[in-house]
ZAVOLO-649060 format. One line per field, with one value per residue: residue in three letters; x, y, z of N, C-alpha, C in turn. Coordinates in nm, 3 decimals. Layout:
N
nuti: c(ALA_...)
n_px: c(X_...)
n_py: c(Y_...)
n_pz: c(Z_...)
ca_px: c(X_...)
ca_py: c(Y_...)
ca_pz: c(Z_...)
c_px: c(X_...)
c_py: c(Y_...)
c_pz: c(Z_...)
This chain:
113
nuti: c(UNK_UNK_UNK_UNK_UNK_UNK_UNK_UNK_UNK_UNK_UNK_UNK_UNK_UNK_UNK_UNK_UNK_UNK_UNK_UNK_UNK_UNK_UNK_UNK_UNK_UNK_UNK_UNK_UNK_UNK_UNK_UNK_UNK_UNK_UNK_UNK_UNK_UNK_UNK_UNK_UNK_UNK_UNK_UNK_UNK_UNK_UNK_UNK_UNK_UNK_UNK_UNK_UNK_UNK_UNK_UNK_UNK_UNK_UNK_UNK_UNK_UNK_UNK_UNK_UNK_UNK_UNK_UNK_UNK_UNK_UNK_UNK_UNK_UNK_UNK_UNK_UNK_UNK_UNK_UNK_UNK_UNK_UNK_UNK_UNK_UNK_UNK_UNK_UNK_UNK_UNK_UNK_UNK_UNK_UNK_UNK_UNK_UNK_UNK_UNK_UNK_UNK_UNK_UNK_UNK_UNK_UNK_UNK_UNK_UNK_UNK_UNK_UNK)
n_px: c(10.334_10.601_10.872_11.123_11.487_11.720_11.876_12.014_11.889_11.735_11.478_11.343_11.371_11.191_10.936_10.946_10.886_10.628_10.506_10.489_10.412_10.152_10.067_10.162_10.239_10.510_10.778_11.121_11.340_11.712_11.913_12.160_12.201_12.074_12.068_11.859_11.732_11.783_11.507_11.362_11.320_11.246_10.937_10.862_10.849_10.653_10.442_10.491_10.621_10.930_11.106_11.010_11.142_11.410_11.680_11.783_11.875_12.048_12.378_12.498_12.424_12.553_12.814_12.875_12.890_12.639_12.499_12.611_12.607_12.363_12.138_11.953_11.605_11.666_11.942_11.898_11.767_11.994_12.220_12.049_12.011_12.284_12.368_12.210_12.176_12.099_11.805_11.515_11.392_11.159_11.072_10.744_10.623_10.293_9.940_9.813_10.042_10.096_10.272_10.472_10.639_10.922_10.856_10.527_10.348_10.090_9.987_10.032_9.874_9.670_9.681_9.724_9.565)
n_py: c(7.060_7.151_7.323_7.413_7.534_7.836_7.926_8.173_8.294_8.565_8.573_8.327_8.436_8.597_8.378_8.244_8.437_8.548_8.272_8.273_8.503_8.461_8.241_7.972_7.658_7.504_7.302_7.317_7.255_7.283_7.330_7.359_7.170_6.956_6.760_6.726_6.495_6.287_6.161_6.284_6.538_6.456_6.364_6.636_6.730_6.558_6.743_7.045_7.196_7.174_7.353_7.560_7.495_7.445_7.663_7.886_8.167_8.210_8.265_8.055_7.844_8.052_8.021_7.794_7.746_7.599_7.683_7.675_7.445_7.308_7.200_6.886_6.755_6.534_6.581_6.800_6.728_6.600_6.753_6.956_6.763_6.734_6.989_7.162_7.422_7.513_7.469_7.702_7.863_7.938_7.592_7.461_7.195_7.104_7.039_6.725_6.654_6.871_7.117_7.431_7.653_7.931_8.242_8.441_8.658_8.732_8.478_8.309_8.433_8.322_8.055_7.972_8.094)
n_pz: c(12.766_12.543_12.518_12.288_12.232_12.314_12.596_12.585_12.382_12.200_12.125_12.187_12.460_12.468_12.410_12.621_12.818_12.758_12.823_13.103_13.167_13.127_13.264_13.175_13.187_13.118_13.009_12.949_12.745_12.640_12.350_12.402_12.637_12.600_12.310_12.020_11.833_11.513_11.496_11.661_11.519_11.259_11.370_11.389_11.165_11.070_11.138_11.062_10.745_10.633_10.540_10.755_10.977_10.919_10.958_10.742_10.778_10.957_11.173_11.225_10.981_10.796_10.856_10.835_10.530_10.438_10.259_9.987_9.938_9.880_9.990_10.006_10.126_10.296_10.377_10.491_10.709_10.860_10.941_11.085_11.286_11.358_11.379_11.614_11.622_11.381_11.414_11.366_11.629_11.866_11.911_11.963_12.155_12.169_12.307_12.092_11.992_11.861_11.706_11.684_11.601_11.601_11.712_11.732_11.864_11.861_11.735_11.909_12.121_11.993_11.992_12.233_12.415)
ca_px: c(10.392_10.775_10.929_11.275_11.519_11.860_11.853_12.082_11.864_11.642_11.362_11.301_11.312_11.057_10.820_10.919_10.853_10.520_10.440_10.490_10.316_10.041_10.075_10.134_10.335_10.608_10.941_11.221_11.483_11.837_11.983_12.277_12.269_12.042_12.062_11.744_11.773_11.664_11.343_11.255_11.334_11.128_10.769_10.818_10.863_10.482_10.325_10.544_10.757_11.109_11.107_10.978_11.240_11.513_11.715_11.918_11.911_12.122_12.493_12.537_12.434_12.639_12.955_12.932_12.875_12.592_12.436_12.715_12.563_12.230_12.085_11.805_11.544_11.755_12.061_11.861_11.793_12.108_12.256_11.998_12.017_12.395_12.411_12.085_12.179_12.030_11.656_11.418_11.397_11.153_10.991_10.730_10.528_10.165_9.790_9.846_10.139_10.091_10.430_10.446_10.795_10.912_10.734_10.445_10.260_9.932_10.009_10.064_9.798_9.553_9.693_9.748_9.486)
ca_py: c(7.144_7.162_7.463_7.362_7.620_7.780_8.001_8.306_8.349_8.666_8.489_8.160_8.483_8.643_8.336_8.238_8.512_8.526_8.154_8.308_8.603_8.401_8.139_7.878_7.582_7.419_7.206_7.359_7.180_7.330_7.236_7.364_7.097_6.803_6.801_6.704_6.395_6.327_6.074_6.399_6.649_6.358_6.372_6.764_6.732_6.548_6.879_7.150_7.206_7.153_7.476_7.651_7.396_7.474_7.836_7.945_8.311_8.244_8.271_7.912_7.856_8.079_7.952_7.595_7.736_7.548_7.763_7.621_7.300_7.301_7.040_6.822_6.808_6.452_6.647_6.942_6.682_6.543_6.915_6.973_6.693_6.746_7.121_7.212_7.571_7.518_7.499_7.802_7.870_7.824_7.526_7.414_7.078_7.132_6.928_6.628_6.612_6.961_7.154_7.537_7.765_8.049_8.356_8.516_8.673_8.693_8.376_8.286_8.431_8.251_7.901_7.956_8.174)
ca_pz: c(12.664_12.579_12.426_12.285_12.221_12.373_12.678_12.553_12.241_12.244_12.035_12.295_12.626_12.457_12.400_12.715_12.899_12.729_12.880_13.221_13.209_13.080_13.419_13.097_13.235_12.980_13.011_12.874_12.663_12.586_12.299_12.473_12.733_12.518_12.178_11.952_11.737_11.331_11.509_11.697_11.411_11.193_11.431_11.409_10.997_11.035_11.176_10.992_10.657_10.657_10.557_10.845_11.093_10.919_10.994_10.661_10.808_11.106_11.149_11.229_10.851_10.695_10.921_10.808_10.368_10.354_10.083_9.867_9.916_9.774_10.051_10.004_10.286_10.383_10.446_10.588_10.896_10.911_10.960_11.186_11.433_11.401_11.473_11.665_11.669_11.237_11.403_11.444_11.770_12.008_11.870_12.101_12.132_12.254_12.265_12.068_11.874_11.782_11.686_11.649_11.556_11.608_11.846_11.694_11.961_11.807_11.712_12.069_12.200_11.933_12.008_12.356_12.522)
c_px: c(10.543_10.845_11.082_11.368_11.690_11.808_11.856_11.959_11.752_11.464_11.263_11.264_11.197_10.924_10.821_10.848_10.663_10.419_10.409_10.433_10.135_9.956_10.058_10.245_10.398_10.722_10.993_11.309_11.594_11.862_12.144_12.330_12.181_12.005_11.908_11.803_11.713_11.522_11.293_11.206_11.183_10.974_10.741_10.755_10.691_10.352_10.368_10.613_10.887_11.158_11.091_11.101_11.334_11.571_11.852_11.929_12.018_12.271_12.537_12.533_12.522_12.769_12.991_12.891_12.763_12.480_12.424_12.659_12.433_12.140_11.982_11.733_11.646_11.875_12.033_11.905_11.862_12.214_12.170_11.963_12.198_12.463_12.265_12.048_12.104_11.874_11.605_11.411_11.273_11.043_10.939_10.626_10.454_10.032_9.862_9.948_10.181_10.251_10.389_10.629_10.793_10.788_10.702_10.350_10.110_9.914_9.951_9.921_9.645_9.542_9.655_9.668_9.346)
c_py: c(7.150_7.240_7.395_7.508_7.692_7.935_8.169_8.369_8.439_8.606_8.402_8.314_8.537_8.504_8.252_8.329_8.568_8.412_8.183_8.389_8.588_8.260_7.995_7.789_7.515_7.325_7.277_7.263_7.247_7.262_7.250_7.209_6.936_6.823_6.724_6.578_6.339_6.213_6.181_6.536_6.582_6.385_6.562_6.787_6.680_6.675_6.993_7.100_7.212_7.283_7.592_7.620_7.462_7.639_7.811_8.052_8.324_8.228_8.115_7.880_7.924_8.040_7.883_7.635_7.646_7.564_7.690_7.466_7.229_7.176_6.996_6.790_6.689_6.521_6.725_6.856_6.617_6.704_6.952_6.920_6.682_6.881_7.225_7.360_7.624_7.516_7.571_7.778_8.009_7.696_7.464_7.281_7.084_7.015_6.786_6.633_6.750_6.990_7.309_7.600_7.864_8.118_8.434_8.549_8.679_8.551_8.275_8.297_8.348_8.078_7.885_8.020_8.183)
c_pz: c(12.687_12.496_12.410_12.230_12.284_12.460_12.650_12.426_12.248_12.224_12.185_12.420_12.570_12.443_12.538_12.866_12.879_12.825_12.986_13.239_13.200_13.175_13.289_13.145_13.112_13.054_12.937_12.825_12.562_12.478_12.320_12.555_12.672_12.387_12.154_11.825_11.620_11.407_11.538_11.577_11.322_11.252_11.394_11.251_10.952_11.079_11.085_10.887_10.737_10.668_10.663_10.923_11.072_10.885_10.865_10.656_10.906_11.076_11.119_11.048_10.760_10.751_10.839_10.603_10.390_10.243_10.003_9.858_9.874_9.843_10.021_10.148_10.381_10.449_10.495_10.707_10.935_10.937_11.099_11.323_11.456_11.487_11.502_11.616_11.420_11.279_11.430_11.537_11.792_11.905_11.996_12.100_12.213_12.263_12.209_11.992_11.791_11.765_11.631_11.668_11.545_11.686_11.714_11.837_11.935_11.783_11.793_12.077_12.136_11.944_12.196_12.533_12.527)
């Protein structure tokens, strides 16, 4: 299992801190310190909507206007493998191929327990 995500962000300690209290082993991946790239964004896009992936609540989004720009899902994941800090956070890759976003703890505990 590999939770991706960024350290500081309240979201990712809570579903991390979940994994641990739960003795659930993961990999972590910063996108602080390795970014995520459109093949990986792409395999996630075959388990989830684009919609779910991509964050147009977060500051990063309204920084860069791209409201004003009316993207199509192509430019979503060229946005999103350019400035990570555009994907829900924690996305985590589980079982086969699975892909799950964002902390739901019920959620959690129905996938994961």
């Amino acid at each position: 299992m590999t939770m991706y995500g960024i350290k500081t962000c309240s979201t990712v300690g809570k579903a991390r801190k979940f994994m641990k209290e739960n003795n659930i082993e993961f990999d972590f991946v910063d996108y602080k310190v390795e970014s995520v790239d459109e093949e990986k964004i792409g395999e996630w896009l075959k388990q989830i909507d684009i919609n779910v992936l991509f964050n147009n609540k977060g500051k990063k989004y309204r920084d860069l206007g791209l409201k004003e720009l009316n993207l199509d899902d192509d430019e979503k994941i060229e946005w999103m493998a350019k400035e990570n800090y555009l994907l829900k956070r924690p996305v985590i890759e589980y079982g086969d191929g699975k892909v799950l976003v964002a902390y739901d703890e019920e959620v959690y505990k129905a996938t994961f327990l």
